[in-house]
N, C-alpha and C positions, 0 to 999 in steps of 0.2 A: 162732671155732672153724671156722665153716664157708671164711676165707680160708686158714686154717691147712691144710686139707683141701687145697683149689684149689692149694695152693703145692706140697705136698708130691706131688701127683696130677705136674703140672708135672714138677716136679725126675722123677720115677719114667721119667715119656712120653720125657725128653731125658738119661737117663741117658748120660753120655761116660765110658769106660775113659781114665785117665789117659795113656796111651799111645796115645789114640788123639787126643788134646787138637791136638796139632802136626802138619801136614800134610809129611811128611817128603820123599817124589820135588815138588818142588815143579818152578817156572815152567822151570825149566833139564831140569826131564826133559819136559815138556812141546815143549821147544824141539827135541831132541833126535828124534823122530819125524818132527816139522815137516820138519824139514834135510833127513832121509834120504828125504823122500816127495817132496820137490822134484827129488832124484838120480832118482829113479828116472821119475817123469811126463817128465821131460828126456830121458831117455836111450829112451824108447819113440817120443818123437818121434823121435828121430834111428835107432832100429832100423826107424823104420814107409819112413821113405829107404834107408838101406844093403841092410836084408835082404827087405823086401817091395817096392820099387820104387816109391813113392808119390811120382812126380816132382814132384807138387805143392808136396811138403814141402821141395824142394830149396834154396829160402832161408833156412830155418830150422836143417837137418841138421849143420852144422859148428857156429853156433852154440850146438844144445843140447847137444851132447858138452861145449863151453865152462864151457856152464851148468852141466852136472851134475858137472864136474872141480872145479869151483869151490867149490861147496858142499859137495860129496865129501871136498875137502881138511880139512874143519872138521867132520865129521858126529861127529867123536870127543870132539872140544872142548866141547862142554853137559856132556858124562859126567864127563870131566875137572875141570871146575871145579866138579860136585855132590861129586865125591866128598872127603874131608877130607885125603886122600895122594894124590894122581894119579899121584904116582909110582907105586906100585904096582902101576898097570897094567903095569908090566913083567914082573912077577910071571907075569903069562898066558903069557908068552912063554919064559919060564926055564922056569915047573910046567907046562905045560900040561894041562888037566885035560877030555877028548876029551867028556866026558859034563854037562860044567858048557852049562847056555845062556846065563849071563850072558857066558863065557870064548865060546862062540861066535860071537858077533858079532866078536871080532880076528880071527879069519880067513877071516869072510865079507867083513868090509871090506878086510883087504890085498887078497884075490884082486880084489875090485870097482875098488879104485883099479888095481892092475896093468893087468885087461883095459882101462880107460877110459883109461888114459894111453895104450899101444899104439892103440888104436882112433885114437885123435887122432894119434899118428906118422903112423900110415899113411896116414889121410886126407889130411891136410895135406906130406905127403913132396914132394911137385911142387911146391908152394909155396913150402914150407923150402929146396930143391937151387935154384932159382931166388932166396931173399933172400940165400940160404947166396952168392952170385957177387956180390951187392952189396951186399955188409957189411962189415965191416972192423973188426980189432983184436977184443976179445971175445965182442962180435955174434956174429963170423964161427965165432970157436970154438965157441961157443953153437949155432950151425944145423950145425956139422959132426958134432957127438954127437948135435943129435937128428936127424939121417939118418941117423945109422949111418954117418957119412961116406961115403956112397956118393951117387954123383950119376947113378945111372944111371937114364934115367925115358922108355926106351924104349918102345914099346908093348908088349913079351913084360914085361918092368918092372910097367908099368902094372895088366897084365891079371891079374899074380900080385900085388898090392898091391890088386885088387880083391877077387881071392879072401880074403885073408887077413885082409880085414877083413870081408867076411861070416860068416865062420868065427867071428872073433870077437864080432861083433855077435849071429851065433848062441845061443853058449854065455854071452854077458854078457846075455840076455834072463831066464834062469833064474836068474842068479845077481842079477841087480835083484830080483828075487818075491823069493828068499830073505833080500836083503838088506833090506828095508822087509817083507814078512812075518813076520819070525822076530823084529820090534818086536811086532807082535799076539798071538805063541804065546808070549811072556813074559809078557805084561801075561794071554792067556788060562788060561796055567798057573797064576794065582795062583788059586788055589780057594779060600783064604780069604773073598774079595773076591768078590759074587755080580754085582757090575755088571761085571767084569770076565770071570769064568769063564765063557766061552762058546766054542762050537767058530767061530762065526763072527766074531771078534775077529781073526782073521788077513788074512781077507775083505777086512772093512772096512776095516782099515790099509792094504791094499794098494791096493783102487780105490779109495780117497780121496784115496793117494798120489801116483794119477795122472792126478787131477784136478786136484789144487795143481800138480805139474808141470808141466801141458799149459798149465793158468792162466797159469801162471808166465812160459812160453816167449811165449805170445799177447803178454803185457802187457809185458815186457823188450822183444822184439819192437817193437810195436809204438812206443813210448817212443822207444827208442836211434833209430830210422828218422825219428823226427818232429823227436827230438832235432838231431840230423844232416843234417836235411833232406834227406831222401833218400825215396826212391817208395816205399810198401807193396804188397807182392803179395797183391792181395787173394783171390787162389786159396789163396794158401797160407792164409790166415787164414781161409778158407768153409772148408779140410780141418781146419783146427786145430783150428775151432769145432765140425764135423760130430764130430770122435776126441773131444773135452771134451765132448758131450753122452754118449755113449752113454759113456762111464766114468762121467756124475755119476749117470745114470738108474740106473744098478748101484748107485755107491755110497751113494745115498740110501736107495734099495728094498733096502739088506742092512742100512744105519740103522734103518729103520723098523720092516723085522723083528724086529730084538734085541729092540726096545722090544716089538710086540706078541706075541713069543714067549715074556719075561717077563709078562705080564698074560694070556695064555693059559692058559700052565703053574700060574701062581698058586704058586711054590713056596716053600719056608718061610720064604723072604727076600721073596718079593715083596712083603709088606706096605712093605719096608726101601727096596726100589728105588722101588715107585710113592713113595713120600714125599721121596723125592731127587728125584726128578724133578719133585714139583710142590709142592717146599717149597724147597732150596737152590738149586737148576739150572733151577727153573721159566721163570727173566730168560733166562739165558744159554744154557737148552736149547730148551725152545719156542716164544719169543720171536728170539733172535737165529738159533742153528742153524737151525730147523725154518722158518720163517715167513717173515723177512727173508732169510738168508743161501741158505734153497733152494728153497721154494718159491717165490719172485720169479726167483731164475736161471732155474727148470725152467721157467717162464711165458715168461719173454723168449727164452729157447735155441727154444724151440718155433713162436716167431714168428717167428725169425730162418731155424729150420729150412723154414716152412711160405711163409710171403710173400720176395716178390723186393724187397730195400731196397738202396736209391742206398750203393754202395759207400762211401762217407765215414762215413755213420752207421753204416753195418754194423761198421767197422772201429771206429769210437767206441765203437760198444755190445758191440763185443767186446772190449774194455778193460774196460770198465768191469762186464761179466760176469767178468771174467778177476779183477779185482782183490775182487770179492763171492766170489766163491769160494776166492778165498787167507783170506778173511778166513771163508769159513766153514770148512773144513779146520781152521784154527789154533785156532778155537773148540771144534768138534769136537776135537779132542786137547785143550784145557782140562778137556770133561766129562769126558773118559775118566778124565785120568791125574790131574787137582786133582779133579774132582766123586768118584769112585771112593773116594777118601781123606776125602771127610766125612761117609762114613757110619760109626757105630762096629762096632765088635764083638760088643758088647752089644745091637745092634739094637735098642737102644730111641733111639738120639738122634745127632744127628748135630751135628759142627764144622764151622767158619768158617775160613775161607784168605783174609787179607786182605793181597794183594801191595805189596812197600814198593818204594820208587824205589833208593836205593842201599847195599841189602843184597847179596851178594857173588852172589844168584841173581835180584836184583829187577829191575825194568824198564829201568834202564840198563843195566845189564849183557847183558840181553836186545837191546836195541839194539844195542850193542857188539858182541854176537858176529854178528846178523845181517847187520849192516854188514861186515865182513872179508868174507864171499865176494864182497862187492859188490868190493871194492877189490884181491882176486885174480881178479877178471873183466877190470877193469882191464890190470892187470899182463899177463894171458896176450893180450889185446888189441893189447899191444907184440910180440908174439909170433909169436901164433897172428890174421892178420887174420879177423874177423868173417867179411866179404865182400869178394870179389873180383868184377871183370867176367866171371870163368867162373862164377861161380856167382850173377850178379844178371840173365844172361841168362833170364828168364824174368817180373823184375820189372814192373809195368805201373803 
């Protein structure tokens, strides 16, 4: 009698709504933030050169525009392969529906690709009129459209393709927030969902977003140079590391707050949240996120900030900060958008998300799409070069 009790007490404590059994935005909407927050950290690097003058940043500045066109090109493709007609999305474009926010993301993203493609004309225009004279047969056609076939690159040229890209680096600084923010004001509009409903859900998307980024650039950076045999600038890599501290210090201390702003409030979910977090998410929230993935970074950023270390390790240990922090971002978007979803409805119990290898949103697949920016990095590589001797004048 009395196990009959225990079992039934059980089943009551973990009661699951049928509908809430299958964890629906699964690994591929997860990915899907990931993408756009790497566009965005990349693209602050490369504003922190153009429109505030950080000459430090000068061997990075072409490169990040690179980085963030690249993953830019695919930031659509997770949404697409979650959904069961992709075609559809066309749909947004025929109805357009001004008031819809899932429909607002297509025209936050055109404008962001537009301004980032121009931003990369203009920068690289001297460069292109210049392979544009020693190229030949399609090549040639190729650099004559993205000049604008014009080979003019006097200095009145020059000094108006300076403006022109400030201007745009300007107005493409606002539309990055909007573009990897308006990922938070969807996930924080859901009011159903109390891990999610919060005003600072926008926040955190956004400085964490460009922490992966900045990560991202350090550790590309750094790799592609070693790869290639070629000199690290270790200035730019102290600027990189000084801009990825003071974003991660934000984006931790607006983490942390969610958390103690729930357990303050005490609100009629909080029983639902404190038990997600140290029943489902306990491994992967305060174990890997919290513990390994930031509090160890915050530690080593801090040493790295405070004592003077033999440029070789500094540069190691900025790698290997850079890649702990891709890795905690990624995790952080698993609590949000998988942890979020295994709480029920019913607030008595909560479901399991156990990710399979090659299910059409599973681990390989996940690979798969991560891998294509890499391999349109590539591509624009043949293109757009990396580095030039006018822009490695500074390397040491």
């Amino acid at each position: 009698m009395d196990a009959a009790h225990s079992s039934a007490a059980m089943l009551v404590s973990n009661y699951v709504f049928p509908n809430d059994l299958h964890v629906h935005w699964s690994m591929m909407i997860v990915l899907y933030p990931y993408i756009t927050g790497l566009v965005d950290g990349a693209f602050i690097i490369a504003a922190l050169y153009y429109l505030f003058d950080v000459k430090s940043l000068r061997p990075v500045a072409r490169f990040s525009l690179l980085f963030a066109l690249a993953f830019l090109a695919i930031a659509t493709l997770p949404l697409l392969l979650h959904l069961g007609r992709p075609e559809r999305n066309f749909n947004m474009l025929l109805t357009p529906s001004p008031s819809s926010a899932m429909a607002g993301f297509g025209y936050i993203y055109a404008v962001s690709m537009g301004v980032v493609v121009f931003i990369i004309l203009f920068v690289y225009r001297e460069d292109l009129v210049e392979l544009r004279a020693t190229s030949k047969g399609w090549l040639q056609l190729l650099y004559r459209a993205l000049t604008f076939d014009s080979i003019d690159v006097s200095e009145d040229a020059r000094k108006l393709d300076r403006k022109i890209i400030r201007f745009l680096v300007g107005i493409g600084i606002p539309i990055a927030v909007v573009l990897h923010g308006y990922v938070g004001f969807i996930f924080g509009g859901v009011k159903a969902n109390p891990t999610w409903s919060t005003p600072l859900m926008p926040v955190i998307f956004l400085f964490s977003a460009c922490v992966s980024g900045i990560s991202a650039i350090i550790l590309a950076y750094i790799v592609i140079r070693k790869v290639k045999g070629r000199s690290i600038d270790h200035d730019c890599i102290k600027t990189c590391i000084k801009t990825l501290t003071l974003f991660f210090i934000m984006a931790f201390t607006f983490e942390m707050l969610e958390v103690f702003s729930h357990s303050y409030l005490k609100s009629g979910y909080h029983h639902m949240v404190e038990g997600l977090l140290n029943g489902p998410l306990a491994s992967s929230f305060w174990l890997w996120q919290v513990k390994i993935c930031s509090v160890i970074p915050l530690f080593v950023l801090g040493v790295m900030g405070i004592f003077t270390i033999n440029k070789h390790i500094y540069n190691f240990t900025a790698a290997v900060v850079s890649a702990i922090l891709l890795l905690q971002v990624l995790i952080m978007r698993w609590n949000v958008v998988i942890g979020g979803q295994l709480m029920s409805k019913s607030a008595r119990g909560y479901t399991e998300f156990h990710p399979e290898w090659f299910d059409k949103e599973g681990i390989l697949a996940v690979i798969i799409v991560m891998a294509i920016p890499f391999i349109i990095l590539f591509v624009l590589s043949r293109i757009f070069p990396f580095w030039t001797p006018d822009n490695e004048t500074n390397v040491k």
